[in-house]
N, C-alpha and C positions, 0 to 999 in steps of 0.2 A: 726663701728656698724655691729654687723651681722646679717644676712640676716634668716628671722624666715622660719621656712617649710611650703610649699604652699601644702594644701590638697585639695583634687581635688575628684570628686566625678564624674564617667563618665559611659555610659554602654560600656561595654569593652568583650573581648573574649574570652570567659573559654579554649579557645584551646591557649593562647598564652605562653608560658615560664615560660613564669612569674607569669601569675595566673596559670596554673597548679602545680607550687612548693605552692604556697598558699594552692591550694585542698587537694592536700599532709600533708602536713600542719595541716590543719582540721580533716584530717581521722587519721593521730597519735594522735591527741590531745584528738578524741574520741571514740579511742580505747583505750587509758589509762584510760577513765572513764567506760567503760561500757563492758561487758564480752562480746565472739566472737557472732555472730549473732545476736546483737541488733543493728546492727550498718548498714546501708544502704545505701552502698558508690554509689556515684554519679559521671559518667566519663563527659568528659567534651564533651564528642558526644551529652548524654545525655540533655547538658546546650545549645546545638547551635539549639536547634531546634525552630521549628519558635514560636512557645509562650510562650515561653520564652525571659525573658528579662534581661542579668546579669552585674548586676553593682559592681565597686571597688572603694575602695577609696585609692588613691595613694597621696604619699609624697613624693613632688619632684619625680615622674614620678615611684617611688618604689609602688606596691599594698602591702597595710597595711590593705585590710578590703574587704569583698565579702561578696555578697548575689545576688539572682536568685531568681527573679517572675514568676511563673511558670501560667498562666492562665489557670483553668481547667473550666472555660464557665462560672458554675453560683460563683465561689469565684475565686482569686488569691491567691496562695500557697507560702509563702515565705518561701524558703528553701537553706541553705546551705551560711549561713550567719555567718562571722566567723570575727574577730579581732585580731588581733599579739596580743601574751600576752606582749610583751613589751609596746605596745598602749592602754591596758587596763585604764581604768581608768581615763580617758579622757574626755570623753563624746563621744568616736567616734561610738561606735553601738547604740547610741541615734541618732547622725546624720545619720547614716548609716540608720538606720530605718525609720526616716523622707523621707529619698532622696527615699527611695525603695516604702512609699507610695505615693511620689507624684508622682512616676515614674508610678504606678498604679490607681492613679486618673487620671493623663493624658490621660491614655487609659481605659479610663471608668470601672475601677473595681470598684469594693460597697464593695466587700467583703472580707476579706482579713485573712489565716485561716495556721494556721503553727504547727508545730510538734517539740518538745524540750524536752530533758530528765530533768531528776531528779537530776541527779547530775550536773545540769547546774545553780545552784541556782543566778548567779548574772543575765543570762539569763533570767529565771524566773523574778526576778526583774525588768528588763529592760522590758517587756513586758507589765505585768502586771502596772508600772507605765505611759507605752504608751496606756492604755487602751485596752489592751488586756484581756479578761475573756476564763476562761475554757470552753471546748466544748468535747462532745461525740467524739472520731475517728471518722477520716472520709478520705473518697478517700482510699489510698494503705494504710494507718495505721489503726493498729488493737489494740485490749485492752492489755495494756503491761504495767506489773507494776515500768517498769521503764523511763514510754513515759507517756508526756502531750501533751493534744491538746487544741489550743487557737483561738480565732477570734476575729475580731474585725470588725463592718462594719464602713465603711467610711462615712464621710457626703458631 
């Protein structure tokens, strides 16, 4: 009988190896969707800082999936949330997105507010089916007609 893949969901360290090929990863993925300067890469200095909170989801000990809660006081920012296109399709940034708000109800966030392009439509999907609604820019994003902003508050 073989042995199925154990996924694992953990807060982990943007500075390690292996989630830095992941980041990597992310920023070619959405540089092929979106022309130069819409894209606002994020170094992983940037992710160690103390409120912040960044989790992966690994298979058999591989990171398959990332995302970072970024708490900016009155919401949490969830940014830089991504899934192997081989994992697509799954359910895993369904999960992914569960574990990131419980990870943010744990520490008392209500609010929880993210920024996603246009040519992200399965993206858009997943959001808007976790009850995510549109919202005006906010914090470092600005009106862009290739940038959504979403919130959702917690109960």
């Amino acid at each position: 009988m073989l042995n199925r893949p154990v996924l694992q969901f953990e807060l982990d360290d943007p500075a390690a190896p292996d989630v830095v090929s992941l980041l990597r990863e992310l920023d070619g993925y959405l540089s092929g969707l979106y022309p130069t300067g819409n894209i606002q890469p994020v170094t992983p200095d940037a992710l160690l800082r103390p409120n912040v909170r960044f989790l992966t989801a690994r298979v058999d000990g591989t990171p398959v999936a990332c995302g970072a809660c970024i708490d900016q006081g009155d919401y949490v920012e969830v940014k830089r949330m991504y899934v192997l296109p081989a994992c697509r399709g799954l359910g895993l940034g369904k999960q992914l997105l569960e574990a990131m708000e419980a990870e943010i109800r744990r520490h008392g966030g209500r609010l929880v507010r993210l920024e996603t392009g246009t040519a992200q439509a399965e993206a858009l999907e997943l959001y808007e089916r976790a009850g995510y609604r549109r919202c005006p820019p906010f914090g470092d994003h600005h009106a862009n007609p290739l940038s959504i902003c979403m919130e959702k508050p917690l109960a």
